[in-house]
C-alpha positions as CSV (number, residue, x, y, z in Angstrom):
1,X,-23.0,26.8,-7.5
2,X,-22.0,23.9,-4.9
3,X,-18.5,23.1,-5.7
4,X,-17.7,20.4,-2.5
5,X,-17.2,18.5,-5.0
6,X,-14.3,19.8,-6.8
7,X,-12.6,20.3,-3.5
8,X,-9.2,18.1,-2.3
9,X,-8.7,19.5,1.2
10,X,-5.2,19.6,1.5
11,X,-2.9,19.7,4.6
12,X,1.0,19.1,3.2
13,X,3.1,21.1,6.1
14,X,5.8,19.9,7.7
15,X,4.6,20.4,11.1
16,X,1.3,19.1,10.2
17,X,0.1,17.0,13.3
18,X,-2.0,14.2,14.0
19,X,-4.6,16.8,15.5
20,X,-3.9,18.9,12.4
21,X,-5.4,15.9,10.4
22,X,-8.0,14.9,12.6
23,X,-9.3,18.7,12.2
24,X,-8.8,18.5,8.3
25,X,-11.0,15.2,8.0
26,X,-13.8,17.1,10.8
27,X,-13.8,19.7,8.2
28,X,-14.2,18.0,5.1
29,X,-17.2,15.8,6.2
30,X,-18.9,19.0,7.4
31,X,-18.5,20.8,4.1
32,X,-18.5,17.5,2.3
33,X,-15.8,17.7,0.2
34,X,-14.6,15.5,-2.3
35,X,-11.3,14.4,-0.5
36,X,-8.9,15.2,2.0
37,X,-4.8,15.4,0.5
38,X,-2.2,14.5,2.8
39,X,1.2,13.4,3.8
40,X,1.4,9.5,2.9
41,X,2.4,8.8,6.6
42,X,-1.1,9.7,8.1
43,X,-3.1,7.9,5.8
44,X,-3.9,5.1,8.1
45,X,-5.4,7.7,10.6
46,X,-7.7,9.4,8.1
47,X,-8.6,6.2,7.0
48,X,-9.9,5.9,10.5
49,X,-11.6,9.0,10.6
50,X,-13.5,9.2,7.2
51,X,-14.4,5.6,7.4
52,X,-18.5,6.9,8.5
53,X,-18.3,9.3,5.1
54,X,-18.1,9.5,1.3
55,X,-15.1,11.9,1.5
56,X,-11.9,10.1,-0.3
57,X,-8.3,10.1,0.4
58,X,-5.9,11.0,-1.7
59,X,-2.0,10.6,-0.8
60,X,1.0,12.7,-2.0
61,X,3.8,10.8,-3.3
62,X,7.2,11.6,-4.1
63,X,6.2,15.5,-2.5
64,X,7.3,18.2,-2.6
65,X,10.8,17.7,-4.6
66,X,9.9,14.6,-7.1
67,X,13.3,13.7,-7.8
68,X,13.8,10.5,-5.4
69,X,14.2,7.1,-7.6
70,X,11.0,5.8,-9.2
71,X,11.7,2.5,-6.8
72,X,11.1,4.9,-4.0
73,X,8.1,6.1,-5.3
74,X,6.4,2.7,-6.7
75,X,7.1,1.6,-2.8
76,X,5.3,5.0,-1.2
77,X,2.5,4.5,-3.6
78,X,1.9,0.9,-2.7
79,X,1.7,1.7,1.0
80,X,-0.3,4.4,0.6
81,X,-3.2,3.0,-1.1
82,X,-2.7,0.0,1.2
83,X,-3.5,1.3,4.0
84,X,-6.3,3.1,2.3
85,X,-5.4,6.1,-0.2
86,X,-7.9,6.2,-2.9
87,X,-6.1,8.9,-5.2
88,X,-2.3,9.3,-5.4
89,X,-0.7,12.6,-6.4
90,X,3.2,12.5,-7.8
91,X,5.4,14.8,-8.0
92,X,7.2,14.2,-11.9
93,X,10.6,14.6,-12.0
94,X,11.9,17.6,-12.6
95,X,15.4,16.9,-13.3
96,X,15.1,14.4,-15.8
97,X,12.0,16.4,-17.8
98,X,14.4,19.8,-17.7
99,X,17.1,17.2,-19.0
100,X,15.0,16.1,-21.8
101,X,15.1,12.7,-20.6
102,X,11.7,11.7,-21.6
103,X,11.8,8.4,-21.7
104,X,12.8,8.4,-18.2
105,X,10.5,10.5,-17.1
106,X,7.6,8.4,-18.9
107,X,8.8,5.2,-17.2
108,X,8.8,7.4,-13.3
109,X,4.7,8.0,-13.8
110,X,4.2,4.5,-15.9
111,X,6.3,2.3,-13.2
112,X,3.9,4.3,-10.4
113,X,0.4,4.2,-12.4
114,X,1.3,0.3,-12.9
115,X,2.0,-0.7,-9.0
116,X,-1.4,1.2,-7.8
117,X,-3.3,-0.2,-10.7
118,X,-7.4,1.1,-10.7
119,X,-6.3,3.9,-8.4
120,X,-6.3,7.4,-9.7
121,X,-3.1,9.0,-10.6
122,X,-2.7,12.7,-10.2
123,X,0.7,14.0,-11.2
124,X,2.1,17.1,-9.9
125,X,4.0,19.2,-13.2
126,X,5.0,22.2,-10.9
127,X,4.2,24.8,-13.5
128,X,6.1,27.4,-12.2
129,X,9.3,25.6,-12.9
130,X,8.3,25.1,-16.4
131,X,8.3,26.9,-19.8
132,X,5.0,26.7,-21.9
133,X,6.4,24.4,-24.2
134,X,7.7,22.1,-21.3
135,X,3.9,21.8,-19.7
136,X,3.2,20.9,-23.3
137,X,5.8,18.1,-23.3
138,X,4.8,17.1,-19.9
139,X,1.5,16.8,-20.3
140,X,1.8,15.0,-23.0
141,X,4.2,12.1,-21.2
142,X,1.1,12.1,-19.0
143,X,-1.4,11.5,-21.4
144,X,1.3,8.1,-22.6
145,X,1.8,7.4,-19.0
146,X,-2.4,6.9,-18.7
147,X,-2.2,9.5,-15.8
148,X,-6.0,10.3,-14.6
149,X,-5.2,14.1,-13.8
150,X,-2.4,16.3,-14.4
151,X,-2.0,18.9,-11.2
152,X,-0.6,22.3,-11.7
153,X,1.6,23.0,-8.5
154,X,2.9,21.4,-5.1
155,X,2.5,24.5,-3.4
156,X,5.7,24.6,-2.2
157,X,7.4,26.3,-5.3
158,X,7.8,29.7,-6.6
159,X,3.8,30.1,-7.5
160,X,0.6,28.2,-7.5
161,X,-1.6,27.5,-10.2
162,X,-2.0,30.1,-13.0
163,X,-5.0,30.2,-15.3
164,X,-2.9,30.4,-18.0
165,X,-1.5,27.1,-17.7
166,X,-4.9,25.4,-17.2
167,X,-5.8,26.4,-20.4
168,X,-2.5,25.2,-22.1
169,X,-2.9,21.8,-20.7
170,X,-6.5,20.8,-21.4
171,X,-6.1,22.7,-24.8
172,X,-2.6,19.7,-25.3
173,X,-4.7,16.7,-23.6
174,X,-8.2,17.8,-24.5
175,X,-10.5,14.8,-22.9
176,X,-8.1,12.1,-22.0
177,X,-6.8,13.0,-18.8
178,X,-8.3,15.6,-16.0
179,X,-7.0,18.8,-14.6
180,X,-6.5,19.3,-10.7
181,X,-5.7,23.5,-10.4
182,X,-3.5,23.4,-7.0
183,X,-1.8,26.7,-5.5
184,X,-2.8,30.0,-4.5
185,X,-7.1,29.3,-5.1
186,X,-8.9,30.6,-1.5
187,X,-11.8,31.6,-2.2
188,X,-15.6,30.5,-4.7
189,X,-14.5,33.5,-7.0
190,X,-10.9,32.1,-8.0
191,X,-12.2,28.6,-8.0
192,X,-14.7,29.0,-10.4
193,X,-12.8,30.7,-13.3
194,X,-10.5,27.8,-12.6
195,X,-13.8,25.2,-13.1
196,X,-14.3,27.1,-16.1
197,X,-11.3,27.2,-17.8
198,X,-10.8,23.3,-17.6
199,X,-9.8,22.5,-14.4
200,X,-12.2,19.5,-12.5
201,X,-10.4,19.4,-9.6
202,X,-9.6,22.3,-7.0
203,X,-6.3,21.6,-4.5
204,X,-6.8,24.2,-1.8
205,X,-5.8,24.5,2.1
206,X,-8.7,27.5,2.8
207,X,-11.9,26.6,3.2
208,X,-13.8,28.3,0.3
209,X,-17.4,29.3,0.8
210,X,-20.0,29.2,-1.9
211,X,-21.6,32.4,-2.9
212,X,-24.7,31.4,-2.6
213,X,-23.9,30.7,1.4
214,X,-21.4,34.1,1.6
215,X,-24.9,35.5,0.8
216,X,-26.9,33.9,3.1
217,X,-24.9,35.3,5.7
218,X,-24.8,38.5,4.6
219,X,-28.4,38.7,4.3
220,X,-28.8,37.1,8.0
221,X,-26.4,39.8,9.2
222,X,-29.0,42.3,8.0
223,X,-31.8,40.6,9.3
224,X,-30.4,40.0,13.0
225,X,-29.0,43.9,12.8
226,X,-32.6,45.3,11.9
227,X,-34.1,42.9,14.7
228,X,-31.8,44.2,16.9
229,X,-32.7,48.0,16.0
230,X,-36.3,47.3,16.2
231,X,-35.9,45.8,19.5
232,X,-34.1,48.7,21.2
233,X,-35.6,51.5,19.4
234,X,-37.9,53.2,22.1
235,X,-41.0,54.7,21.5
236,X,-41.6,58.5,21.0
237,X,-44.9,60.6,20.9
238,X,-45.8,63.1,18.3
239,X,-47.9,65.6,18.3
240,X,-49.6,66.6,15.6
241,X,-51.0,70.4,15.0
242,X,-53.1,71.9,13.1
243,X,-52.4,74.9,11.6
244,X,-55.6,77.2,10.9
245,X,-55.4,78.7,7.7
């Protein structure tokens, strides 16, 4: 199974360069992923070097803490897609959902999904912060928010993604929003029971290999060491006798 697709190619570090990025967005046209996720400030520079590609932008907003004012994030959003984000991901905020202040948190992820308009809104619950029955609420605020996706983890928390979760949140919004399984997912194996269990979207920083290629590889390994042993194997003479009996 090909899953470029289900790939965001992320890059959130605080020492994350403009050669950092530049080596991200090489990467992900290579392996053709569906998007690169970075910092909002070097959106303008991917923008530049995706332009020749199908691979999309998405911007983080609000990351990693989600608990600067909604005015701040509105204003982060806005710049990000204008200078050419396709996807924004939010971080919700924490304070105000653990403070059952859910009208406040509904109006943060509205007031956002409202400024960037058409644009696809991921936002970040941070599941590792949360009981089950607060990923239910959440999720749920999401699904009134009209929120496109609703992302597991920042990566920058206690824990990634956990299957676990995935399955608690499409089982609470069924089909009207999608899942994006961030945190802790390196490699095809992980990703797929992630695919499987709900999840159409796959935040990772590793570049995962398909099976199908981690096999191709293998099998050329094989091929080139048997090659190689042919080659150098010299050639002996038997003799054959003949016993009279």
């Amino acid at each position: 199974m090909d899953i470029s697709n289900y790939i965001d190619f992320t890059l959130l570090k605080a020492s994350t360069s403009e050669r950092d990025i530049i080596d991200l967005c090489h990467v992900a046209k290579t392996k053709n992923y569906y998007s690169v996720c970075i910092s909002s400030c070097f959106v303008a520079l991917a923008k530049q070097l995706l332009e020749d590609s199908n691979v999309k932008i998405c911007s983080v907003v609000g990351f990693p803490l989600g608990s600067m004012s909604t005015e701040a994030k509105v204003f982060e959003a806005q710049k990000a897609v204008k200078d050419g984000a396709d996807e924004i991901d939010m971080v919700i905020n924490l304070g105000y959902l653990k403070s059952r202040n859910h009208v406040s948190v509904l109006k943060d992820i509205t007031d956002v999904k409202m400024a960037i308009e058409s644009t696809p809104l991921k936002v970040i619950l941070e599941i590792s912060e949360l009981s089950k029955n607060e990923i239910i609420k959440a999720s749920e605020i999401c699904i009134d928010a009209n929120a496109d996706f609703i992302k597991t983890s920042t990566g920058f928390s206690k824990s990634g993604a956990t299957l676990t979760a995935v399955k608690i949140i499409k089982k609470t919004i069924r089909n009207k929003a999608k899942i994006k399984a961030s945190g802790g997912i390196h490699d095809f194996e992980t990703a797929i029971k992630y695919i499987d269990a709900g999840a159409e979207r796959i935040g990772t920083s590793k570049i995962i290999k398909s099976k199908n290629n981690q096999r191709q590889i293998r099998n050329t390994e094989i091929y080139t060491d048997y090659i190689e042993t042919v080659l150098n194997k010299k050639p002996t003479t038997t003799i054959e006798t003949k016993s009279n009996v």
